[in-house]
N, C-alpha and C positions, 0 to 999 in steps of 0.2 A: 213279495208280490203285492200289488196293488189294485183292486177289481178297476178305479177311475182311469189307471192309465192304462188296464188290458182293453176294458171298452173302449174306451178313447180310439186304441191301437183298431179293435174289429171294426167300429164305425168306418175309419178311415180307408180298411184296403179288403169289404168284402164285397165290394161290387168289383173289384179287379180281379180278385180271387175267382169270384162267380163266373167271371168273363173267361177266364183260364181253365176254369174245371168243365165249362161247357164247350169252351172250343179243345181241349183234347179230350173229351167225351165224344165228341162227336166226329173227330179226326180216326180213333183210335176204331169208334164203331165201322165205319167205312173204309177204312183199310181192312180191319178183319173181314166184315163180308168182303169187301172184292179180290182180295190178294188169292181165295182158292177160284174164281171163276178163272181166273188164268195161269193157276200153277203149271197146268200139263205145256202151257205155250211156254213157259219158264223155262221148265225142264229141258223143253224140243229146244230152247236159244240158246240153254248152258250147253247142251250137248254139240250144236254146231258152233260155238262160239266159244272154245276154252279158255283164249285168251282172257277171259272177263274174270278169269278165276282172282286174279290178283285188285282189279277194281270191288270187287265182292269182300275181299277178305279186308279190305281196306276200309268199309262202309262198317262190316262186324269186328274190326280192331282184334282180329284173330286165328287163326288157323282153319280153314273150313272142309278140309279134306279133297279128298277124287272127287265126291259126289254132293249134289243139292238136296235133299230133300226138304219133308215136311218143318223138319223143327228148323232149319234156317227159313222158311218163308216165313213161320211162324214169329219168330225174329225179328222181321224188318218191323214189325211195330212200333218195334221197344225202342229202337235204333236206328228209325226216320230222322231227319236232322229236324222236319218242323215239331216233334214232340220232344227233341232235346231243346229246342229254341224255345220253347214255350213251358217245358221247365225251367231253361235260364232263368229265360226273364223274369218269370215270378219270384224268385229267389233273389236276383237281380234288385228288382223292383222292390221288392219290400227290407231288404237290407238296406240300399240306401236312403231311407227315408229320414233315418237319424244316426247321426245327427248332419250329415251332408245334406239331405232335403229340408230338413227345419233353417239351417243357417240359411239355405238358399230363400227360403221364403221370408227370412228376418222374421219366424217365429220361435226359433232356440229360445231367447229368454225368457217367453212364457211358459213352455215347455220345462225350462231347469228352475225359473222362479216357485214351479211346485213345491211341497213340503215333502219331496221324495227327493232320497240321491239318484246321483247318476247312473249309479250300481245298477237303481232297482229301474230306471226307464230300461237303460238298455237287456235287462231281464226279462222285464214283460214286453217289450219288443218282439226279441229273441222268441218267447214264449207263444208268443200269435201269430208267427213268422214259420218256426218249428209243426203249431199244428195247421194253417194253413196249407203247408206244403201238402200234411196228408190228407187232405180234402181234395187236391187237384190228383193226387195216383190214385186214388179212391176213386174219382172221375175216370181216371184213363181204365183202370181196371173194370168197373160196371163197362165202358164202351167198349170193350175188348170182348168182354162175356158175350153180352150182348149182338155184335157182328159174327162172333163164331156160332150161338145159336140160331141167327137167323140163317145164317147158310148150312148151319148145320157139317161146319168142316171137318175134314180130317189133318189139316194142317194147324191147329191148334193147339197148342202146349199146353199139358197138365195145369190141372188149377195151382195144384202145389207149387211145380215148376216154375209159374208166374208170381206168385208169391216171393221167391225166392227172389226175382228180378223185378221186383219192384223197392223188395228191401234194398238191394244194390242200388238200384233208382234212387234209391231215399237218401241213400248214405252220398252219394253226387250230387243232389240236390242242396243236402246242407252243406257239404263240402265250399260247391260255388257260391251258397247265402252268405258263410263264413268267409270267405275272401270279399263279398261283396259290402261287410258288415267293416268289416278291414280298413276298407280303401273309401268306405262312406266315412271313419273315424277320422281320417288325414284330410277329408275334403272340404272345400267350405263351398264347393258348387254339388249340386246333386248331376248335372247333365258329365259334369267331369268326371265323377263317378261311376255312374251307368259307363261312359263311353271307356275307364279304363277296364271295370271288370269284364262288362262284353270282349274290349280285347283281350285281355288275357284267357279267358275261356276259348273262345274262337282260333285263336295259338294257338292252344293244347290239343283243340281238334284238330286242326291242321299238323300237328307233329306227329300224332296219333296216326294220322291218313298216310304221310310221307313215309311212317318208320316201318309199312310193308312192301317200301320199293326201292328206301333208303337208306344206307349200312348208317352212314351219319346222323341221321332222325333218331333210327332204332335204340342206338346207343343212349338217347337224350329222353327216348319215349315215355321213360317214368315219372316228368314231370308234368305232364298231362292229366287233368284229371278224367279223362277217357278212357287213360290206359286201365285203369279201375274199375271199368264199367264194359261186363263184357256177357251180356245175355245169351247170347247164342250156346257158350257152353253150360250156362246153366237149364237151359231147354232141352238139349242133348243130349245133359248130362243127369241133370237135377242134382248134384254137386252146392253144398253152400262155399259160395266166393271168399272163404272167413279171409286170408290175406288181404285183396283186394279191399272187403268191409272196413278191416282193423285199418287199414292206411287213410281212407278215407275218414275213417272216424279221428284219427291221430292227426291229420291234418285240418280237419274241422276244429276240433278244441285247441288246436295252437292259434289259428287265425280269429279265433271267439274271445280267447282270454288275451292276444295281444290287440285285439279291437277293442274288447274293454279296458283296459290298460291304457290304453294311448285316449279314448274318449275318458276317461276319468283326470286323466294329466295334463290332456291340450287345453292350451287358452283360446276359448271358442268368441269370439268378436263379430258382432253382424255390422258393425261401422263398414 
């Protein structure tokens, strides 16, 4: 570890962080209050409206039963596409910065001319990238509190319950950092980067979507990293996710250690 290149690391991506943790703080607050002023219309739609059963279960990547209640409205916070999208990207964002965003600025060789290896940059990377993430569910979790006391709902999920589904959160989050740490190692543009992990993420949600209306998806569903990430029955249930966790963590430290691997072996060129 090296304190010059962890500050280095803060300086550079805590005003994006900042930017991240106050727009889903503030996302997350205002879904929670407004989503009970219109439960009961919810309800009155699911109940004239069955068919939606399958769009619904499709949005929670899961089985959602005969009935709606509290703990799926509760739900939809977790499991809004702008707060998956804005977990992406920060995980997104800060994995590709090295070495795909240094090559692209033709600043790697000041960066690797340090008296530090490789190892150790992409360590404390990693390392301010890792707690970064839990600065922004840290956000999303206070705006969640937050919206459900000010309405004072009963569509709220246990504090525990959210707990639970934000660890799952977490372990998605680095999941996508680690593939985005991946494909930043092979890259020497950082826009190439962003633009391939975004699509790969974006798949997996779309396979994810498809494999509750599609025998061919379903079959394929487990390469998604959505299929892993399933709040609703942790709300329901308050159930820890441990298979779901363990896979995402198993695929996390493959995609970490073959990104380090490959930045320590590539020949990095800004010609």
């Amino acid at each position: 570890m090296n304190r010059g290149l962890i500050a280095k690391t803060i300086r550079e991506i805590w005003l994006v962080t900042l930017l991240f943790a106050l727009g889903i703080f503030t996302f997350e607050a205002l879904i929670a209050y407004m989503l009970p002023l219109f439960d009961q219309d919810i309800l009155d739609y699911w109940a004239k409206m069955p068919f939606l059963n399958g769009m619904f279960q499709a949005l929670f990547g899961t089985e959602i039963g005969e009935t709606i209640g509290p703990g799926m409205i509760a739900t939809t916070a977790w499991v809004h596409p702008i707060v998956l999208i804005m977990v992406w990207a920060h995980g997104i964002i800060c994995c590709t910065r090295v070495p795909a965003g240094e090559v692209d600025r033709g600043t790697i060789d000041v960066l690797l001319g340090l008296p530090v290896s490789r190892t150790r940059v992409y360590v404390c990377e990693s390392l301010v990238w890792l707690t970064s993430g839990l600065v922004i569910l840290a956000a999303g979790l206070a705006g969640n509190l937050l919206g459900n006391r000010v309405a004072t709902s009963e569509t709220q999920g246990a504090t525990g319950h959210l707990l639970i589904v934000l660890v799952n959160l977490y372990g998605l989050y680095v999941a996508v950092g680690a593939m985005a740490f991946f494909v930043s190692c092979w890259s020497d543009r950082r826009g190439r980067a962003v633009g391939v992990a975004f699509a790969i993420v974006l798949a997996g949600y779309v396979l994810n979507f498809l494999a509750q209306f599609w025998q061919p998806a379903r079959s394929i569903s487990f390469l998604s990293f959505q299929h892993y990430y399933r709040p609703l029955l942790i709300i329901r249930e308050g159930a820890w996710p441990t298979s779901d966790i363990l896979v995402l963590a198993t695929v996390s430290v493959v995609f970490w250690l073959a990104g380090a691997i490959v930045f320590n072996r590539r020949d990095i060129c800004t010609v």
